[in-house]
PyMOL CGO cylinders between C-alpha atoms (Angstrom):
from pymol import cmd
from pymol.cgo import CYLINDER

trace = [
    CYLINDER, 114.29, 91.03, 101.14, 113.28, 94.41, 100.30, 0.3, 1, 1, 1, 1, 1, 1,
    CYLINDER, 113.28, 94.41, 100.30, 114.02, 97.30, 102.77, 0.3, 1, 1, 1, 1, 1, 1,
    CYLINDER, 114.02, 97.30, 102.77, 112.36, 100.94, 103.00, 0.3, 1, 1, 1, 1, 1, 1,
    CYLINDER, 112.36, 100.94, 103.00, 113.39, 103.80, 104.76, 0.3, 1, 1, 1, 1, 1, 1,
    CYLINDER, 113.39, 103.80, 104.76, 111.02, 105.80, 106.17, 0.3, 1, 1, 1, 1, 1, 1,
    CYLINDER, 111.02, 105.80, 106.17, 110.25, 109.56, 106.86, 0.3, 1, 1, 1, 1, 1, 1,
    CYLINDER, 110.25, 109.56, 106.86, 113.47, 110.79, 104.81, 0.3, 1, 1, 1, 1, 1, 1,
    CYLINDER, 113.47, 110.79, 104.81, 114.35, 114.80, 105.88, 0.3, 1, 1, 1, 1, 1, 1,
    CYLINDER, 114.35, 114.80, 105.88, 117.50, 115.21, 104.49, 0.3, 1, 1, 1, 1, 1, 1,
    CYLINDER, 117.50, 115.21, 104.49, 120.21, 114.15, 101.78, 0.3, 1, 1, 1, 1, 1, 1,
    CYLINDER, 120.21, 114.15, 101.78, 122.58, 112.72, 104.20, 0.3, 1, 1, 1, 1, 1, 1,
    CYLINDER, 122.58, 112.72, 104.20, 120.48, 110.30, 105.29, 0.3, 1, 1, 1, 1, 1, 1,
    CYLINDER, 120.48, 110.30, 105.29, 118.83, 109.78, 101.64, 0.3, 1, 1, 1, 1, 1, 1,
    CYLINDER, 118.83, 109.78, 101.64, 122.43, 108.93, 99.92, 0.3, 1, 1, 1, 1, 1, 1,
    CYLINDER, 122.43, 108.93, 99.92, 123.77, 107.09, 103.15, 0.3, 1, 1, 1, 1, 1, 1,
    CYLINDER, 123.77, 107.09, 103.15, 120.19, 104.78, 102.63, 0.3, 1, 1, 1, 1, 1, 1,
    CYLINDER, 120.19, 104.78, 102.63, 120.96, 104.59, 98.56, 0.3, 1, 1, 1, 1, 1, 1,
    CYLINDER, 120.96, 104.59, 98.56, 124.89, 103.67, 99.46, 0.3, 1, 1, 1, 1, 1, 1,
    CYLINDER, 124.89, 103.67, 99.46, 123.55, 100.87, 101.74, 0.3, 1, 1, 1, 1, 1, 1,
    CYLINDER, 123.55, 100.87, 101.74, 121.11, 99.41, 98.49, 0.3, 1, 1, 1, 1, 1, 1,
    CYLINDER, 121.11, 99.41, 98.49, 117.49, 100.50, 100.51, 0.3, 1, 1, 1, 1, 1, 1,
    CYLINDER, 117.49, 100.50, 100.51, 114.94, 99.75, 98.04, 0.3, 1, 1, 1, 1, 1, 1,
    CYLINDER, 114.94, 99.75, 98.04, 112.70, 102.45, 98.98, 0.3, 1, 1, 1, 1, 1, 1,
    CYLINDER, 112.70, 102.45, 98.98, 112.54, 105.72, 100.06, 0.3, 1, 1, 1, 1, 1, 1,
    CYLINDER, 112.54, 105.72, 100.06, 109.90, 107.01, 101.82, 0.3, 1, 1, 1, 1, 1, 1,
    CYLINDER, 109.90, 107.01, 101.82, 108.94, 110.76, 102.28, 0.3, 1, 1, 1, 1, 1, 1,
    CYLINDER, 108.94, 110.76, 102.28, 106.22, 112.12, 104.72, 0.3, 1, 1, 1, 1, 1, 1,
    CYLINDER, 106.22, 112.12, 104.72, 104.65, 114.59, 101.95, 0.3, 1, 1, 1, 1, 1, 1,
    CYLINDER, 104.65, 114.59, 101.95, 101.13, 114.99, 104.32, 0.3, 1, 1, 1, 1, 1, 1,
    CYLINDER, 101.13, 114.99, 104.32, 101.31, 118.31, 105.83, 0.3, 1, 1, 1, 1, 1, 1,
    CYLINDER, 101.31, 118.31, 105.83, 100.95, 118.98, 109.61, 0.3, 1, 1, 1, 1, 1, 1,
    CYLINDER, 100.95, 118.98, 109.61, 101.84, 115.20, 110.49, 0.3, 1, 1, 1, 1, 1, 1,
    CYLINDER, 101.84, 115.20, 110.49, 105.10, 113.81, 112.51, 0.3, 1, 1, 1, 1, 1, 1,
    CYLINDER, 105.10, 113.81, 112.51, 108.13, 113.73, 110.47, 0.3, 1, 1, 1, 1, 1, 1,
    CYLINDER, 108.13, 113.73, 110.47, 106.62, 116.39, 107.79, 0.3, 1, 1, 1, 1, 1, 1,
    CYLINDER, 106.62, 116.39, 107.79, 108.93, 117.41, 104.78, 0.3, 1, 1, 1, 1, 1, 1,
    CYLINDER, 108.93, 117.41, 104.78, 108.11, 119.98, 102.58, 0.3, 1, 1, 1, 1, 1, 1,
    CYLINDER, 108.11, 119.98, 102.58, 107.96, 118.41, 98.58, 0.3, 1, 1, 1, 1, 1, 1,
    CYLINDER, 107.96, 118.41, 98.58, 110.35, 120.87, 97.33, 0.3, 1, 1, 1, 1, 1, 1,
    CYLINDER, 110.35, 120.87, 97.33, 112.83, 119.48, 99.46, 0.3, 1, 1, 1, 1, 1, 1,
    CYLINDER, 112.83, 119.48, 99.46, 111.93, 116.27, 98.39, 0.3, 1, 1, 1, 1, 1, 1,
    CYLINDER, 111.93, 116.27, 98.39, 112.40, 116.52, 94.77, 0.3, 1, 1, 1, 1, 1, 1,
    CYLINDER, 112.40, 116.52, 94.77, 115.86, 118.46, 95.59, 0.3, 1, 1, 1, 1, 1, 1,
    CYLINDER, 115.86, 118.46, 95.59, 116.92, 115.45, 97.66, 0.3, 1, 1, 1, 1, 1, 1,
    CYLINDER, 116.92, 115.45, 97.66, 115.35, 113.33, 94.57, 0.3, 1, 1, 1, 1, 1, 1,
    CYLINDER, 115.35, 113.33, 94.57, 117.92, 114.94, 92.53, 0.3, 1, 1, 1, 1, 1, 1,
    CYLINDER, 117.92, 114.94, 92.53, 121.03, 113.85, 94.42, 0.3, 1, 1, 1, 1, 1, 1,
    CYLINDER, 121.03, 113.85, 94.42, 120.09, 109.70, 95.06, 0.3, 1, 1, 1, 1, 1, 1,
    CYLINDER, 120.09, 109.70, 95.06, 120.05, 107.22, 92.26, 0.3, 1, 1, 1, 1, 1, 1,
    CYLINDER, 120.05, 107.22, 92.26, 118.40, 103.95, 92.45, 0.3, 1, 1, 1, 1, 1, 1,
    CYLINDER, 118.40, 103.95, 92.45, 115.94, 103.60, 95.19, 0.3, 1, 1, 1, 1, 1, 1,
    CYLINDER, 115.94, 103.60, 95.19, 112.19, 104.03, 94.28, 0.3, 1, 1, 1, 1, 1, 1,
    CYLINDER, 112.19, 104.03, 94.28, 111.30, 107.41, 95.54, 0.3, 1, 1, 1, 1, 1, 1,
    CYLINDER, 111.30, 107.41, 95.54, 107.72, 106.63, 97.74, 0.3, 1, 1, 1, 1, 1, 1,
    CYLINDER, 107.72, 106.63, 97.74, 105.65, 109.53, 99.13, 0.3, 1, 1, 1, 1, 1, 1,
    CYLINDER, 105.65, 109.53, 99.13, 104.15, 108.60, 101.90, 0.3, 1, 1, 1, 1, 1, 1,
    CYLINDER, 104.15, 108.60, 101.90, 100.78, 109.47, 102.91, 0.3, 1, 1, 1, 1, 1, 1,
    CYLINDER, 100.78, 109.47, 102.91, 98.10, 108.71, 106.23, 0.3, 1, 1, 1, 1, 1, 1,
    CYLINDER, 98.10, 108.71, 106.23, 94.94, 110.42, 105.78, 0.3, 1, 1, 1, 1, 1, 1,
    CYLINDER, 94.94, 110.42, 105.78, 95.38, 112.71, 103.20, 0.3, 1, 1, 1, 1, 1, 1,
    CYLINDER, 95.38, 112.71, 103.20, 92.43, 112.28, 100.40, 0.3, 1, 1, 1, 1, 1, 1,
    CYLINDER, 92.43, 112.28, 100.40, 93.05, 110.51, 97.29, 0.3, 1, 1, 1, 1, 1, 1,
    CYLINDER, 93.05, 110.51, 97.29, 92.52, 113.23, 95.19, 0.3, 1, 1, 1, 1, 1, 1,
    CYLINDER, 92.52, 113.23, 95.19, 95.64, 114.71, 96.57, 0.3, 1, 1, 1, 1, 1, 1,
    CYLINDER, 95.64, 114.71, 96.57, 97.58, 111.72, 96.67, 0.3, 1, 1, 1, 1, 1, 1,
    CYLINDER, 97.58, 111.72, 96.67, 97.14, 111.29, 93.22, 0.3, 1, 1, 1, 1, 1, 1,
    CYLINDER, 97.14, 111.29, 93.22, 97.80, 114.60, 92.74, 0.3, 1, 1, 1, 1, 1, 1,
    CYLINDER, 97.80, 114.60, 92.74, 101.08, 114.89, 94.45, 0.3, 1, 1, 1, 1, 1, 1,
    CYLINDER, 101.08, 114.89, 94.45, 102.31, 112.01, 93.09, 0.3, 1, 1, 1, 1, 1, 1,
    CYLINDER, 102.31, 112.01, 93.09, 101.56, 113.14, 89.82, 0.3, 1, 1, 1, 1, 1, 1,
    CYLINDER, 101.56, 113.14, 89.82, 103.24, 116.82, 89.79, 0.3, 1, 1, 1, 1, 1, 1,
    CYLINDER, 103.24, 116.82, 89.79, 106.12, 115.40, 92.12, 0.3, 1, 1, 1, 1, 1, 1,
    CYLINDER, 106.12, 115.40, 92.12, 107.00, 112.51, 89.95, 0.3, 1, 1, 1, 1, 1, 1,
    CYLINDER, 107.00, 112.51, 89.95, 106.86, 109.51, 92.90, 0.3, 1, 1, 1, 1, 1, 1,
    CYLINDER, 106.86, 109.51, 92.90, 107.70, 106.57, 91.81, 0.3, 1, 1, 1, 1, 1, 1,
    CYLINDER, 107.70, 106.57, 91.81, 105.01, 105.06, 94.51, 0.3, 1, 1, 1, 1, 1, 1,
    CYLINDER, 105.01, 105.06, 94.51, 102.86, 105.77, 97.20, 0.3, 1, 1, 1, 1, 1, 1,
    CYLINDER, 102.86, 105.77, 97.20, 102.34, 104.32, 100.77, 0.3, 1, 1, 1, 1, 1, 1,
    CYLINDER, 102.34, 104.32, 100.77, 98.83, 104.25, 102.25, 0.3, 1, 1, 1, 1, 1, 1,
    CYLINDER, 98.83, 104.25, 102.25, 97.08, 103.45, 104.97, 0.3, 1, 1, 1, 1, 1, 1,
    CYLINDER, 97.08, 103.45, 104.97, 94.42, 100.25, 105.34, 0.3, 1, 1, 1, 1, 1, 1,
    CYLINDER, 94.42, 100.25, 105.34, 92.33, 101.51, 107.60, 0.3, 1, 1, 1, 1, 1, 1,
    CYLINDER, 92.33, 101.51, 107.60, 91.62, 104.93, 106.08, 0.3, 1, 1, 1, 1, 1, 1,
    CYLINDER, 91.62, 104.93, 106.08, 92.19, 104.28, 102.34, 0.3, 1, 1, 1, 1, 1, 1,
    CYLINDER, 92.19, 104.28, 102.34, 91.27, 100.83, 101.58, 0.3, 1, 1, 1, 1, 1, 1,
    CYLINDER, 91.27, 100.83, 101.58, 87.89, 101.58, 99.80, 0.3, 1, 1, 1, 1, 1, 1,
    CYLINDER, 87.89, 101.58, 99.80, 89.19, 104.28, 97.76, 0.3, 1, 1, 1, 1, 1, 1,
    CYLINDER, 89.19, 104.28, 97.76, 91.97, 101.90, 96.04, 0.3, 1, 1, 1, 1, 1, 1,
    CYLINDER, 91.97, 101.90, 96.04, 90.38, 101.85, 92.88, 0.3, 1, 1, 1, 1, 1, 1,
    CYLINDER, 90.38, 101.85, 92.88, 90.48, 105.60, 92.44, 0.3, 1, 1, 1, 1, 1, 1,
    CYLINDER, 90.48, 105.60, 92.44, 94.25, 105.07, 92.76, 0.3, 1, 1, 1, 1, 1, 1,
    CYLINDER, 94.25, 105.07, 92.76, 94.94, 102.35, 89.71, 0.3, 1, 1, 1, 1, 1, 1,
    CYLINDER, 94.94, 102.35, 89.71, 98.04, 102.91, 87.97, 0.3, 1, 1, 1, 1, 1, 1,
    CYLINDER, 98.04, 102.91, 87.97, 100.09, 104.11, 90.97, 0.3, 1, 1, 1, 1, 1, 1,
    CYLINDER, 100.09, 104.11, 90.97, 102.19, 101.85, 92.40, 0.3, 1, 1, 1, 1, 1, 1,
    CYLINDER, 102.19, 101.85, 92.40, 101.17, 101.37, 96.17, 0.3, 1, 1, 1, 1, 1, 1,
    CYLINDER, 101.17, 101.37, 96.17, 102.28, 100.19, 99.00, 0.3, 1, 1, 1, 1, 1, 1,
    CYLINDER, 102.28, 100.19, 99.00, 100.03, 99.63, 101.76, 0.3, 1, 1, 1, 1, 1, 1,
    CYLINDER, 100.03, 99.63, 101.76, 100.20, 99.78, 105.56, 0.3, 1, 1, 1, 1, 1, 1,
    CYLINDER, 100.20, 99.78, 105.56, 98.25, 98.13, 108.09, 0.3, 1, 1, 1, 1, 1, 1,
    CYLINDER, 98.25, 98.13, 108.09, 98.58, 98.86, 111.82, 0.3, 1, 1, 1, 1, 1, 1,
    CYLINDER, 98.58, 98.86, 111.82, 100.09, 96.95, 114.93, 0.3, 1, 1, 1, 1, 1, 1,
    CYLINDER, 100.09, 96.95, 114.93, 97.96, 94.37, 116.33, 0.3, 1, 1, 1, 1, 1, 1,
    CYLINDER, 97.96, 94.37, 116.33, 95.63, 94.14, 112.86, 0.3, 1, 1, 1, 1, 1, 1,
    CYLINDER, 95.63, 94.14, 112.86, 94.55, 90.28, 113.09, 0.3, 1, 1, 1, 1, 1, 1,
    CYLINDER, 94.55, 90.28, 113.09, 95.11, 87.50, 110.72, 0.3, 1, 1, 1, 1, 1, 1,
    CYLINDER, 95.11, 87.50, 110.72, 91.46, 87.44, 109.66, 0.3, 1, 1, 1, 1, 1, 1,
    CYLINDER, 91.46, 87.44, 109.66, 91.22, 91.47, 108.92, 0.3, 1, 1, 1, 1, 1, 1,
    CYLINDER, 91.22, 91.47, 108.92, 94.79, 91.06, 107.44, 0.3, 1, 1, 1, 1, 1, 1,
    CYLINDER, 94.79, 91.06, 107.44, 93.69, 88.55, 104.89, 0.3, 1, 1, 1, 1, 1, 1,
    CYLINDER, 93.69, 88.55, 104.89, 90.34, 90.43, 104.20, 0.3, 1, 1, 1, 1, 1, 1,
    CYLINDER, 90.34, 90.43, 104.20, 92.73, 93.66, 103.12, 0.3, 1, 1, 1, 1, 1, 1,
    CYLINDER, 92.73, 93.66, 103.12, 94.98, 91.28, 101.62, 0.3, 1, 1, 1, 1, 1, 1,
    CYLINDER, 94.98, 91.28, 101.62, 92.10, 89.74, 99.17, 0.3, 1, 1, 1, 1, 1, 1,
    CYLINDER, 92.10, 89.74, 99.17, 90.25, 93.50, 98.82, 0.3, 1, 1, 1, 1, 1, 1,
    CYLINDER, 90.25, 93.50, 98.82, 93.69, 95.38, 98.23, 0.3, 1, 1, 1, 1, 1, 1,
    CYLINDER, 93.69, 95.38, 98.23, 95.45, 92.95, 95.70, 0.3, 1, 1, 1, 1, 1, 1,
    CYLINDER, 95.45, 92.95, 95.70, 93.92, 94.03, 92.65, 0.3, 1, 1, 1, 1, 1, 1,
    CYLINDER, 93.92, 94.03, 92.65, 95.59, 97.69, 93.33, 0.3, 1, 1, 1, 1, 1, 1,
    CYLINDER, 95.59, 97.69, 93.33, 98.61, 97.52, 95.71, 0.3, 1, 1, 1, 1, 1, 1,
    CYLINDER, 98.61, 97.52, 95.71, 102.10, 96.07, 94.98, 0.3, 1, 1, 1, 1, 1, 1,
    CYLINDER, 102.10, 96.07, 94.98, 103.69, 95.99, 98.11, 0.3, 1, 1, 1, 1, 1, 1,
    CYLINDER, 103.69, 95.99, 98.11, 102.09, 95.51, 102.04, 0.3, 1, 1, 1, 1, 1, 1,
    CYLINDER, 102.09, 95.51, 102.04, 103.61, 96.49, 105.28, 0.3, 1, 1, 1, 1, 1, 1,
    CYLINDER, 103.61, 96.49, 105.28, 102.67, 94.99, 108.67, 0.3, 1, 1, 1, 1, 1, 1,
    CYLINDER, 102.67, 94.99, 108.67, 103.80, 96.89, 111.58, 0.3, 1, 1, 1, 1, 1, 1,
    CYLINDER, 103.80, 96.89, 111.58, 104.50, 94.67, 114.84, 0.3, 1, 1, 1, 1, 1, 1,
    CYLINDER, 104.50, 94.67, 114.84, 106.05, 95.17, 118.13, 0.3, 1, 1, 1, 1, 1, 1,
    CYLINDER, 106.05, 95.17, 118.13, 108.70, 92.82, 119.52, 0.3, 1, 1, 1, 1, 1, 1,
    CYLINDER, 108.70, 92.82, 119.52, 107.45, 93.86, 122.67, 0.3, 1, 1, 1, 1, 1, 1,
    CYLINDER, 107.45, 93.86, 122.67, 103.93, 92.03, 121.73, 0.3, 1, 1, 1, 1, 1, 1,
    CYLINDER, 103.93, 92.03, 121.73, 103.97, 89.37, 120.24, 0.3, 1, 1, 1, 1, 1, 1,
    CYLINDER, 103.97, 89.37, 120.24, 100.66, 88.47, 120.74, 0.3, 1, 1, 1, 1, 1, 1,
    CYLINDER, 100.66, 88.47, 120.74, 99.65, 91.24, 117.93, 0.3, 1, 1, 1, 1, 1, 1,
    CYLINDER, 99.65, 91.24, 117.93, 101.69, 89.54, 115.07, 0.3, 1, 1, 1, 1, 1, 1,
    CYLINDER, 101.69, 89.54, 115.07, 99.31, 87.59, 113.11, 0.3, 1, 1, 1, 1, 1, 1,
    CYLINDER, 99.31, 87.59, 113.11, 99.21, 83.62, 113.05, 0.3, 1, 1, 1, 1, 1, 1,
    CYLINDER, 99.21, 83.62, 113.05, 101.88, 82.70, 110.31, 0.3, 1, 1, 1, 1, 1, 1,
    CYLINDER, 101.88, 82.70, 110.31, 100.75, 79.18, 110.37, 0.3, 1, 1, 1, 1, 1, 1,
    CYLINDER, 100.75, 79.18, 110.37, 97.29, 80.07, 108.15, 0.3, 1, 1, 1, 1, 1, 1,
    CYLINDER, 97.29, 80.07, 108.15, 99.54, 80.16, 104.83, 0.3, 1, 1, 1, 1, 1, 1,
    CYLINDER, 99.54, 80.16, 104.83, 98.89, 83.94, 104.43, 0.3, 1, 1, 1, 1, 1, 1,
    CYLINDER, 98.89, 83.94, 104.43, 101.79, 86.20, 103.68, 0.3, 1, 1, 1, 1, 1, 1,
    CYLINDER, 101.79, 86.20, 103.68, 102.25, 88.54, 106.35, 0.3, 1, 1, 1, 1, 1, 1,
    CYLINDER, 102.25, 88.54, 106.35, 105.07, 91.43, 105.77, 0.3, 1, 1, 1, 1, 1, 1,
    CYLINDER, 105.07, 91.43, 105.77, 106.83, 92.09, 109.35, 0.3, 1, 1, 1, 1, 1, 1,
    CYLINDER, 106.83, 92.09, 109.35, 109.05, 95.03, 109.83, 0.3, 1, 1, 1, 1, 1, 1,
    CYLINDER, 109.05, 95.03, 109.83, 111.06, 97.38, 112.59, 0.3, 1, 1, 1, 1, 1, 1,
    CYLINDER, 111.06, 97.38, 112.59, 111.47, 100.49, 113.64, 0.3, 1, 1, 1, 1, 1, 1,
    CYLINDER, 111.47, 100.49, 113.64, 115.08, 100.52, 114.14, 0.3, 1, 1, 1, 1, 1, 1,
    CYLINDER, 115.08, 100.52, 114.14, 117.31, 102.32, 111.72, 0.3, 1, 1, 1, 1, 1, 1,
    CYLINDER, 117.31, 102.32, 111.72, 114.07, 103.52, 110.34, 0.3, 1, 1, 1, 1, 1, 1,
    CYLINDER, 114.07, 103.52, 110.34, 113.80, 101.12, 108.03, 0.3, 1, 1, 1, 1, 1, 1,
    CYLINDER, 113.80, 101.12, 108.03, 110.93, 98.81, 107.08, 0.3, 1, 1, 1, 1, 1, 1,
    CYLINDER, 110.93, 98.81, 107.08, 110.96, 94.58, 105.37, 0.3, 1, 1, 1, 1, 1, 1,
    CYLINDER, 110.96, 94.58, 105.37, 108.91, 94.36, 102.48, 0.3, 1, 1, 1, 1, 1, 1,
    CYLINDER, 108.91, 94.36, 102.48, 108.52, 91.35, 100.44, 0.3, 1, 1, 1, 1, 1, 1,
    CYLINDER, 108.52, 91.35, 100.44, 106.86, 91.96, 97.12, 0.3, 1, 1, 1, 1, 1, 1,
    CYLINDER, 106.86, 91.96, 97.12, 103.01, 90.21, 97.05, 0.3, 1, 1, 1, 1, 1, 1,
    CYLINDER, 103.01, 90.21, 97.05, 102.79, 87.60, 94.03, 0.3, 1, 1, 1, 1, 1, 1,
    CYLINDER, 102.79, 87.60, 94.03, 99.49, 89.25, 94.04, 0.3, 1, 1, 1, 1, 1, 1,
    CYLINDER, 99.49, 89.25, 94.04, 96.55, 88.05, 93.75, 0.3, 1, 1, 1, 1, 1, 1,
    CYLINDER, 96.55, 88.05, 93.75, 96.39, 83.70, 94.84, 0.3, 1, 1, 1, 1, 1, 1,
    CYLINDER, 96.39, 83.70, 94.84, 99.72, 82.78, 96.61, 0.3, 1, 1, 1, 1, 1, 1,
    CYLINDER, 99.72, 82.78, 96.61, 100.78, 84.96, 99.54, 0.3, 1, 1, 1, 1, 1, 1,
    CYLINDER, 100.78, 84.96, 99.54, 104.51, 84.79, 100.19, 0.3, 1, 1, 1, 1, 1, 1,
    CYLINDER, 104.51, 84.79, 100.19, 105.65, 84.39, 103.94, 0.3, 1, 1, 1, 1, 1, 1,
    CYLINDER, 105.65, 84.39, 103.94, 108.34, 86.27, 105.67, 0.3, 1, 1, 1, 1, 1, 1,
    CYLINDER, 108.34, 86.27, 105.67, 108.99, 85.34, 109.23, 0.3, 1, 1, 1, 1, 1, 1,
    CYLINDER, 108.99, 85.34, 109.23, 112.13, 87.22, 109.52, 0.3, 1, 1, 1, 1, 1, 1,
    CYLINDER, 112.13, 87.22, 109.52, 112.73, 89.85, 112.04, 0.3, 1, 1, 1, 1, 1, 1,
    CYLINDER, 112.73, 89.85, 112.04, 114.79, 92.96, 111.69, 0.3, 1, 1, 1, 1, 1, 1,
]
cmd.load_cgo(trace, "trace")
């Protein structure tokens, strides 16, 4: 199991993440959104945590500038969105990306982005709510879906073995 934390803001909660062995962590770099934190302060906090990957995390910001950013800011990946960045993939080979689809996304759409995205992304995240079940996609249809939580701000990831045999993870956090 790999674990992400999301929407880092500060070093305390950076090293306390990298003491606990989080795989990832995950910056808001896209100004003017929720949880917004300047990239200077990112590459300071950078400085200070050893061993997680450092992921900037991006939801509608244009590819150009993702590249960009991670680029001058040195990220060791970046995390997309599907629904807004899934035809513009290609544009973004040779960055390691992790990609995000939405609460509630079906198993059919799922495995379309699945099958589309594989050439280009490493790592998916599925978003569910315990709260609805209904939205979690069928596990039964042998595609790997990637649940997570949104407790401890932290996220499951599994890593794809991209691009025939979808893992499964039907662990919840």
């Amino acid at each position: 199991m790999l674990i992400k934390a999301t929407r880092i803001t500060n070093l305390t909660d950076a090293r306390y993440f990298a003491a606990q062995a989080v795989r990832f962590l995950g910056f808001n770099l896209e100004e003017g959104t929720e949880g917004y934190l300047d990239p200077m302060y990112m590459r300071a906090i950078r400085e200070w945590v050893e061993g997680p990957v450092i992921v900037g995390e991006f939801s509608s910001s244009p590819v150009e500038i993702v590249r960009e950013a991670a680029t001058f800011f040195g990220l060791d990946a970046v995390q997309l969105k599907a629904d807004v960045h899934l035809n513009q993939l290609p544009q973004l080979a040779g960055l390691t990306l992790l990609l995000e689809l939405e609460a509630g996304t079906n198993a059919a759409t799922a495995d379309q982005v699945f099958q589309q995205a594989a050439p280009y992304v490493q790592f998916f995240i599925v978003q569910f709510l315990e709260e609805n079940p209904g939205a979690i996609p069928d596990l039964d249809q042998g595609n790997v879906f990637f649940l997570s939580t949104r407790s401890c701000c932290t996220r499951m990831l599994r890593q794809c073995s991209c691009p025939t045999g979808w893992r499964r993870s039907a662990r919840k956090g």
